[in-house]
Jmol script that loads the backbone (N, CA, C; Angstrom):
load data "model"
ATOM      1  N   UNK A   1     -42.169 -63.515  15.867  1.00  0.00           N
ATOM      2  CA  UNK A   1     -40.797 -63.648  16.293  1.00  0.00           C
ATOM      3  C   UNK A   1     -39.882 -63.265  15.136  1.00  0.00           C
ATOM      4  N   UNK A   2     -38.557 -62.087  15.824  1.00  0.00           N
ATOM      5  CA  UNK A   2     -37.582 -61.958  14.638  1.00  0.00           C
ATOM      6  C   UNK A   2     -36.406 -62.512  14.899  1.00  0.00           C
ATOM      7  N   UNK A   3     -35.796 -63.173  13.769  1.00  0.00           N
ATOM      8  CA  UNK A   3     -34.384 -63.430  14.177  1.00  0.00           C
ATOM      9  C   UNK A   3     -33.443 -62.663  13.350  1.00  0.00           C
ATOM     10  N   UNK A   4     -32.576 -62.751  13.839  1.00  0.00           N
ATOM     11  CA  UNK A   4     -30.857 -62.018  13.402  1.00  0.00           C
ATOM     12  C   UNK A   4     -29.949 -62.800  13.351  1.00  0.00           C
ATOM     13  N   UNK A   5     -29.050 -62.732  12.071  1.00  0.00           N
ATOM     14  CA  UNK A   5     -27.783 -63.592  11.961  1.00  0.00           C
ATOM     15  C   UNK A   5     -26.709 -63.009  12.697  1.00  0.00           C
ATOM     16  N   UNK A   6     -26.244 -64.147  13.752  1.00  0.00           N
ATOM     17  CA  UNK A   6     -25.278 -63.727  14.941  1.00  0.00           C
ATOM     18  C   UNK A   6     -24.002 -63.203  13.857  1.00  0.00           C
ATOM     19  N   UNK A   7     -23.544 -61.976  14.953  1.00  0.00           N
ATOM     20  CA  UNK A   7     -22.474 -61.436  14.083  1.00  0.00           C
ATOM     21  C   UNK A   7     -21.699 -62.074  13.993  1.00  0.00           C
ATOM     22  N   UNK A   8     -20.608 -63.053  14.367  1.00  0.00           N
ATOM     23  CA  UNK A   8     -19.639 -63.981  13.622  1.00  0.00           C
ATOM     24  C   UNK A   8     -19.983 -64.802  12.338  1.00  0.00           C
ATOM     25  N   UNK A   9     -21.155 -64.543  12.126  1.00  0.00           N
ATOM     26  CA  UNK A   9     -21.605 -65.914  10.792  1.00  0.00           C
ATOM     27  C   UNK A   9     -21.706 -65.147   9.577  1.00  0.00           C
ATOM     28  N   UNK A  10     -21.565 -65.451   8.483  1.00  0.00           N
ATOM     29  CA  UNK A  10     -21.038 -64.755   7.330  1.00  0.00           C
ATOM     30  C   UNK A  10     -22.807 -65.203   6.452  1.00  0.00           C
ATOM     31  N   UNK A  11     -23.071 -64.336   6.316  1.00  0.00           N
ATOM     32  CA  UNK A  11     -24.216 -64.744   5.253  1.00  0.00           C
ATOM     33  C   UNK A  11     -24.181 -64.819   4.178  1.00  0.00           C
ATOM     34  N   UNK A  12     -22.878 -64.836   3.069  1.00  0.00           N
ATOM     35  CA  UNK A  12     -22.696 -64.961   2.101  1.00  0.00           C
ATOM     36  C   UNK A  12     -22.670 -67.011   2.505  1.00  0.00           C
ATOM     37  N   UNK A  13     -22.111 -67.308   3.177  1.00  0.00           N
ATOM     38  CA  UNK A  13     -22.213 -68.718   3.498  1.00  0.00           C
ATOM     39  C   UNK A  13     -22.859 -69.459   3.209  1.00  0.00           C
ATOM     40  N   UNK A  14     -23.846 -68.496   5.113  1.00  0.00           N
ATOM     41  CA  UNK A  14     -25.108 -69.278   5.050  1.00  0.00           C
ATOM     42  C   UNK A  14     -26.002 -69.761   3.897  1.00  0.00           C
ATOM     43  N   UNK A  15     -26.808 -68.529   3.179  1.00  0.00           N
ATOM     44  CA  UNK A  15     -27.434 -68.466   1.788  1.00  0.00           C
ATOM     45  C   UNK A  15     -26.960 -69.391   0.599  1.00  0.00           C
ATOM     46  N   UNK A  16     -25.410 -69.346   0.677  1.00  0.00           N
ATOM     47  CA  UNK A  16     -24.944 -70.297  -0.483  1.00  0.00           C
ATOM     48  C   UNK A  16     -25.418 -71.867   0.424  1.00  0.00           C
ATOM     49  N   UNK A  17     -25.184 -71.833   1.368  1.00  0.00           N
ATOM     50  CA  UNK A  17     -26.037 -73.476   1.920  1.00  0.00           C
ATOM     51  C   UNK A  17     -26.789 -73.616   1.773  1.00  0.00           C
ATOM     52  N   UNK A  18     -27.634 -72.575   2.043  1.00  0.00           N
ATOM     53  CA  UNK A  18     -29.573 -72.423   2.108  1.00  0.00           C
ATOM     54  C   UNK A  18     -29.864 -73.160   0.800  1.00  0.00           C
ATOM     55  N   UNK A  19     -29.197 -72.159  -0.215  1.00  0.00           N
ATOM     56  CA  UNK A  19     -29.777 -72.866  -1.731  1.00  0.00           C
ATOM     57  C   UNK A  19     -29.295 -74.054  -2.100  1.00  0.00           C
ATOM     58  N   UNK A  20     -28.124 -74.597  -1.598  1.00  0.00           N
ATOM     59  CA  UNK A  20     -27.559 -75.592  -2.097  1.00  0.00           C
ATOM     60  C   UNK A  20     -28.264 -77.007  -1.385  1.00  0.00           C
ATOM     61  N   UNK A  21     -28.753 -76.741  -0.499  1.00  0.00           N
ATOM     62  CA  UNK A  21     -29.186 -77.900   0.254  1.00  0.00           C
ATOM     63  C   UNK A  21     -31.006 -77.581   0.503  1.00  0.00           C
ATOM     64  N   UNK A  22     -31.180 -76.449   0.293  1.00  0.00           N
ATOM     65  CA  UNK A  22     -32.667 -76.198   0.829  1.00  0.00           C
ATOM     66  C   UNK A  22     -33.160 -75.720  -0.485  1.00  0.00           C
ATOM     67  N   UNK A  23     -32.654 -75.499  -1.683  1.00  0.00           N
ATOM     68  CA  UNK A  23     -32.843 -74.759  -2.992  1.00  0.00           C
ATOM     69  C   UNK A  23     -33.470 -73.047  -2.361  1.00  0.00           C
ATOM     70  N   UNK A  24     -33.459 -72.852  -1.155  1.00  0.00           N
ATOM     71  CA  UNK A  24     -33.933 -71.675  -1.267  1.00  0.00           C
ATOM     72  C   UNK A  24     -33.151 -70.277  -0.897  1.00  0.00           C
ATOM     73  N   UNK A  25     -33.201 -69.159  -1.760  1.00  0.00           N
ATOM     74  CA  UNK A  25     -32.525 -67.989  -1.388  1.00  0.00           C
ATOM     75  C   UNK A  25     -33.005 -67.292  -0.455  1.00  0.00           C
ATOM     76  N   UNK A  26     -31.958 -67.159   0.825  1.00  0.00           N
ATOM     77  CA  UNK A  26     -32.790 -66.125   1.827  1.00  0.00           C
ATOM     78  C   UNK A  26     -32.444 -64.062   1.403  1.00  0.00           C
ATOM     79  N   UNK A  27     -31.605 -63.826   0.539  1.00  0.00           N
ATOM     80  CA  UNK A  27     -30.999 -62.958   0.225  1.00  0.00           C
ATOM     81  C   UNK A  27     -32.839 -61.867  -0.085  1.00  0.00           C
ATOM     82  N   UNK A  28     -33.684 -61.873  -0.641  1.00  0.00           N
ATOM     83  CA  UNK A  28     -34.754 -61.429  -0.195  1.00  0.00           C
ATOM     84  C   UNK A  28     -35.151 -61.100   0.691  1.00  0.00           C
ATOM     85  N   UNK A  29     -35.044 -61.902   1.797  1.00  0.00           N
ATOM     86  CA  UNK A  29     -35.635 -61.343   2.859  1.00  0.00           C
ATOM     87  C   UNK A  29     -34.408 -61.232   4.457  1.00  0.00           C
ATOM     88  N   UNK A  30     -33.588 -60.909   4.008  1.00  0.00           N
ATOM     89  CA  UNK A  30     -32.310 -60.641   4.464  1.00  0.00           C
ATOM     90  C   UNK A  30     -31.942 -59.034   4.426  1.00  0.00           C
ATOM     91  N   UNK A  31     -32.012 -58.383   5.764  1.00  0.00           N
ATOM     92  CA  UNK A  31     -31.471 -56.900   5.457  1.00  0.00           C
ATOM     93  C   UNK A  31     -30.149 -56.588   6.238  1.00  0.00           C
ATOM     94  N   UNK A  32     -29.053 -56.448   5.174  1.00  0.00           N
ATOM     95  CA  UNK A  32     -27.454 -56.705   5.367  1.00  0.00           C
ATOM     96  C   UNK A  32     -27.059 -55.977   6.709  1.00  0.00           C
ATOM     97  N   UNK A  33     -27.634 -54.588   6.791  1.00  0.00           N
ATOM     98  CA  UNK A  33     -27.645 -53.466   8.021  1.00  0.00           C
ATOM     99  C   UNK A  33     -27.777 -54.027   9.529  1.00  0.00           C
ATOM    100  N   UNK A  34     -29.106 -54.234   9.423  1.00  0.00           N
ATOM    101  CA  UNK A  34     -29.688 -54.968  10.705  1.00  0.00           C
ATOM    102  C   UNK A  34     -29.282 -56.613  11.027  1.00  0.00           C
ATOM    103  N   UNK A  35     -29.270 -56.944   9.844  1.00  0.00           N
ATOM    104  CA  UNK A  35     -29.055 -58.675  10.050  1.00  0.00           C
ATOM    105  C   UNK A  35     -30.076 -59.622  10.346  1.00  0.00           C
ATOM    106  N   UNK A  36     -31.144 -58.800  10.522  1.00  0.00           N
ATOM    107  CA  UNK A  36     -31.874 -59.285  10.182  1.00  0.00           C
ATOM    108  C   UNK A  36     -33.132 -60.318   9.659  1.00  0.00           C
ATOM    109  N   UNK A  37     -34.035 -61.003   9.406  1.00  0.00           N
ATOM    110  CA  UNK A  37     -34.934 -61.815   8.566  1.00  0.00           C
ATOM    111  C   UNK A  37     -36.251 -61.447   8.763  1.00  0.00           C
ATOM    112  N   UNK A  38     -36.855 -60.704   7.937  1.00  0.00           N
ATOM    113  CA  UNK A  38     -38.087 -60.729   7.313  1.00  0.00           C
ATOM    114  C   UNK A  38     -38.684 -62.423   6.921  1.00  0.00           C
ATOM    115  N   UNK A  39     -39.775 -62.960   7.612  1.00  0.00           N
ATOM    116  CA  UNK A  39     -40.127 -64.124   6.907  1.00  0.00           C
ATOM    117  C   UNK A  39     -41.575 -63.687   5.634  1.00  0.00           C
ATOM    118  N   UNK A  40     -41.389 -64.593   4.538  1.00  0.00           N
ATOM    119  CA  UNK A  40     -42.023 -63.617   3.447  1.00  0.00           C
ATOM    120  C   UNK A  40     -43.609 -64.373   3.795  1.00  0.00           C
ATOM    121  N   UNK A  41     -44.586 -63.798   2.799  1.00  0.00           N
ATOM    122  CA  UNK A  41     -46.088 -63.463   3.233  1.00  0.00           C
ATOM    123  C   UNK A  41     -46.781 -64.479   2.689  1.00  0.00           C
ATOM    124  N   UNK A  42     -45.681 -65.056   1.369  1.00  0.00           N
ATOM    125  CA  UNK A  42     -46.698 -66.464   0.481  1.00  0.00           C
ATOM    126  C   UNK A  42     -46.231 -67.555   1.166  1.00  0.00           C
ATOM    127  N   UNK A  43     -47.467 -68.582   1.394  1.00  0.00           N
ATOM    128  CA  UNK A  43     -47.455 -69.742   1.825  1.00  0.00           C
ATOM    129  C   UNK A  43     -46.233 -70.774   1.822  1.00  0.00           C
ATOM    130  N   UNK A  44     -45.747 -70.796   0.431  1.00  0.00           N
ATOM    131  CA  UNK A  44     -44.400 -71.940  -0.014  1.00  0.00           C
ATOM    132  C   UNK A  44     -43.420 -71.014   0.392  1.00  0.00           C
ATOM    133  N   UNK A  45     -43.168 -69.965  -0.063  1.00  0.00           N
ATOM    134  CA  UNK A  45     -41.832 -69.341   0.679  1.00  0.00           C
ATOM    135  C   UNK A  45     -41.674 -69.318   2.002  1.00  0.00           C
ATOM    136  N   UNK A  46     -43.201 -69.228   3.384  1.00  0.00           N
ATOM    137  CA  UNK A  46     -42.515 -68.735   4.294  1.00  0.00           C
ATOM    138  C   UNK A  46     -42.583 -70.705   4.593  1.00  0.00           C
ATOM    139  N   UNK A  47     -42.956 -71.565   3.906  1.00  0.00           N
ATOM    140  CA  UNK A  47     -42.953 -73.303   4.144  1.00  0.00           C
ATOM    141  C   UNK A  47     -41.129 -72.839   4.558  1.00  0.00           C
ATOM    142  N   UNK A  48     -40.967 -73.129   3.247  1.00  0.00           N
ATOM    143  CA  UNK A  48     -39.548 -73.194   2.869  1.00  0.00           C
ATOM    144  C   UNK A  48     -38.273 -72.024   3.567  1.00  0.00           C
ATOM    145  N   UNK A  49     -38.680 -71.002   4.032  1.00  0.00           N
ATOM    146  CA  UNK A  49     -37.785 -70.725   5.098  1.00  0.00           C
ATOM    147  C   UNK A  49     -37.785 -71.006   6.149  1.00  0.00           C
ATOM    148  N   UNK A  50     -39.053 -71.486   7.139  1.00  0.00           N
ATOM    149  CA  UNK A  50     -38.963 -71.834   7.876  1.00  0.00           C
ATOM    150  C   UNK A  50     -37.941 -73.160   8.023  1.00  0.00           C
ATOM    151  N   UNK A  51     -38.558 -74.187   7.056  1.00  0.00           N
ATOM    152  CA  UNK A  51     -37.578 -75.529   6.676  1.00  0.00           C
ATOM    153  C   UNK A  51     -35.829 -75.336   7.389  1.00  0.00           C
ATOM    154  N   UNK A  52     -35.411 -73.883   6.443  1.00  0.00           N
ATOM    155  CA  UNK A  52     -34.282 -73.760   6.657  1.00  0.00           C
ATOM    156  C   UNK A  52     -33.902 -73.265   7.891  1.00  0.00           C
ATOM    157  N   UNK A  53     -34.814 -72.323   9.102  1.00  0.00           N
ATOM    158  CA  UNK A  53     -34.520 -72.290   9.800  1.00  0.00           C
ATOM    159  C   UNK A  53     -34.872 -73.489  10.989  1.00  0.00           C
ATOM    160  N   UNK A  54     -35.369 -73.979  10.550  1.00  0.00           N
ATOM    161  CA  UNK A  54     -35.822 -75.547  11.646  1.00  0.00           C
ATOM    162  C   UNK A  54     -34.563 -76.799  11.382  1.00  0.00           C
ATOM    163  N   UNK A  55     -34.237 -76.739  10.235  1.00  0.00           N
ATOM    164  CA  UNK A  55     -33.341 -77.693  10.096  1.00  0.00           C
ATOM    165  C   UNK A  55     -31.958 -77.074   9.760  1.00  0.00           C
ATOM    166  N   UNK A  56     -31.564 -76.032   9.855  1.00  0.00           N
ATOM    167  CA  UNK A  56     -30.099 -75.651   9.857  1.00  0.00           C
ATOM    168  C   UNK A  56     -30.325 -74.291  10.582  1.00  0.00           C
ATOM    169  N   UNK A  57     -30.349 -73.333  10.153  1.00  0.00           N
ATOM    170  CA  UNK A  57     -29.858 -72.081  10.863  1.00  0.00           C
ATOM    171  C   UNK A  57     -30.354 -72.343  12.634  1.00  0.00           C
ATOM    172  N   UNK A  58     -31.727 -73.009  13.035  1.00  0.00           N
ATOM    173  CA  UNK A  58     -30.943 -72.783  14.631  1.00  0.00           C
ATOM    174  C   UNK A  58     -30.454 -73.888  15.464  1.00  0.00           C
ATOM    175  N   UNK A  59     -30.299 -75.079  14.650  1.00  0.00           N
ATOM    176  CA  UNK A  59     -29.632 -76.229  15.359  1.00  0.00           C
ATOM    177  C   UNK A  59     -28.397 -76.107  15.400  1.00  0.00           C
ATOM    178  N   UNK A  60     -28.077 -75.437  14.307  1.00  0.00           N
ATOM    179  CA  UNK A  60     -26.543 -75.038  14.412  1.00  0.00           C
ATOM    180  C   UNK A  60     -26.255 -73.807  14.987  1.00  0.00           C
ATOM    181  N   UNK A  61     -27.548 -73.385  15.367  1.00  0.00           N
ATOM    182  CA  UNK A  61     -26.804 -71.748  16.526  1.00  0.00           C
ATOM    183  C   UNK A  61     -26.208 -70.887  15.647  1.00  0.00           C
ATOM    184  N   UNK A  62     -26.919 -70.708  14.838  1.00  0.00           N
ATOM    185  CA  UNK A  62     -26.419 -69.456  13.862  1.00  0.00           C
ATOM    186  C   UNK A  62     -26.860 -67.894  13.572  1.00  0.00           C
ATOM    187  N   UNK A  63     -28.801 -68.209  14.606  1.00  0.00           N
ATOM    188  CA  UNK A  63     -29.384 -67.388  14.871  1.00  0.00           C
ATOM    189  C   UNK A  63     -29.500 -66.311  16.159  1.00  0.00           C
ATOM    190  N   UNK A  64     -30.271 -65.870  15.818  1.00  0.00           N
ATOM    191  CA  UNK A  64     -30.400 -65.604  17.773  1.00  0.00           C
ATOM    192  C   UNK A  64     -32.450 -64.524  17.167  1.00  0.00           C
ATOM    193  N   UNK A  65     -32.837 -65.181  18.827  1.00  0.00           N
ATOM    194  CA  UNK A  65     -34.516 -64.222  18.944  1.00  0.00           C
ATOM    195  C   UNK A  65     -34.191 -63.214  19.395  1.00  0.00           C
ATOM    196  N   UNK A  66     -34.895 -62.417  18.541  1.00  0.00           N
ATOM    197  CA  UNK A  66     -35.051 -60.908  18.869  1.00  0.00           C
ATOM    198  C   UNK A  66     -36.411 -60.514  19.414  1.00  0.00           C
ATOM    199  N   UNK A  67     -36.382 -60.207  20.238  1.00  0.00           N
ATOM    200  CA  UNK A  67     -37.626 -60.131  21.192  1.00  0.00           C
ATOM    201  C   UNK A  67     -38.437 -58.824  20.435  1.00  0.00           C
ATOM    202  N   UNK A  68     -39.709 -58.466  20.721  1.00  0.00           N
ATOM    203  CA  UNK A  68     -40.543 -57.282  20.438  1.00  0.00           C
ATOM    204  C   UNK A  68     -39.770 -56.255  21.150  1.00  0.00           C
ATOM    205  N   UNK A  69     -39.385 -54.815  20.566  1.00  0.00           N
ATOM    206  CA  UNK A  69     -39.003 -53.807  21.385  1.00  0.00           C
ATOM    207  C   UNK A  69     -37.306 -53.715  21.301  1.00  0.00           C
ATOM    208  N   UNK A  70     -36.859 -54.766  20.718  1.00  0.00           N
ATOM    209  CA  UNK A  70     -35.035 -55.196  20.555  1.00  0.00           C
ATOM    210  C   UNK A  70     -35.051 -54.894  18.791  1.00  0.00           C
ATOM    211  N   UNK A  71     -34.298 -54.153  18.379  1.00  0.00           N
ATOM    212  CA  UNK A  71     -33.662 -53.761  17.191  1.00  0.00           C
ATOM    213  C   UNK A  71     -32.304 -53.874  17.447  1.00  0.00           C
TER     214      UNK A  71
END
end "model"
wireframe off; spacefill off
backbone 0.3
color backbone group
């Protein structure tokens, strides 16, 4: 599954929350064009983004699923 930061939400934001509350930078695996999220391949990083997307980015509806075949 891919997600994309809905176009009204500013990801300079988000990310400054991410780290401030989750210590983690999504700016890695973030592509500014598409919008993107790559989840990364090592164990603690993809722990820890997930974290952030389970407990903030989609309770607060900030995301949206991008289905297979949707760019």
């Amino acid at each position: 599954m891919k997600y994309k930061l809905k176009d009204e939400v500013n990801f300079k934001f988000v990310n400054d929350k991410s780290i401030k509350k989750f210590d983690f930078d999504l700016s890695n695996y973030y592509d500014k064009e598409t919008r993107m999220f790559e989840f990364p391949e090592g164990y603690i990083s993809w722990h820890l983004m997930a974290q952030v997307f389970s407990e903030f980015l989609i309770p607060l509806d900030l995301v949206e699923k991008i289905q297979k075949g949707d760019n």
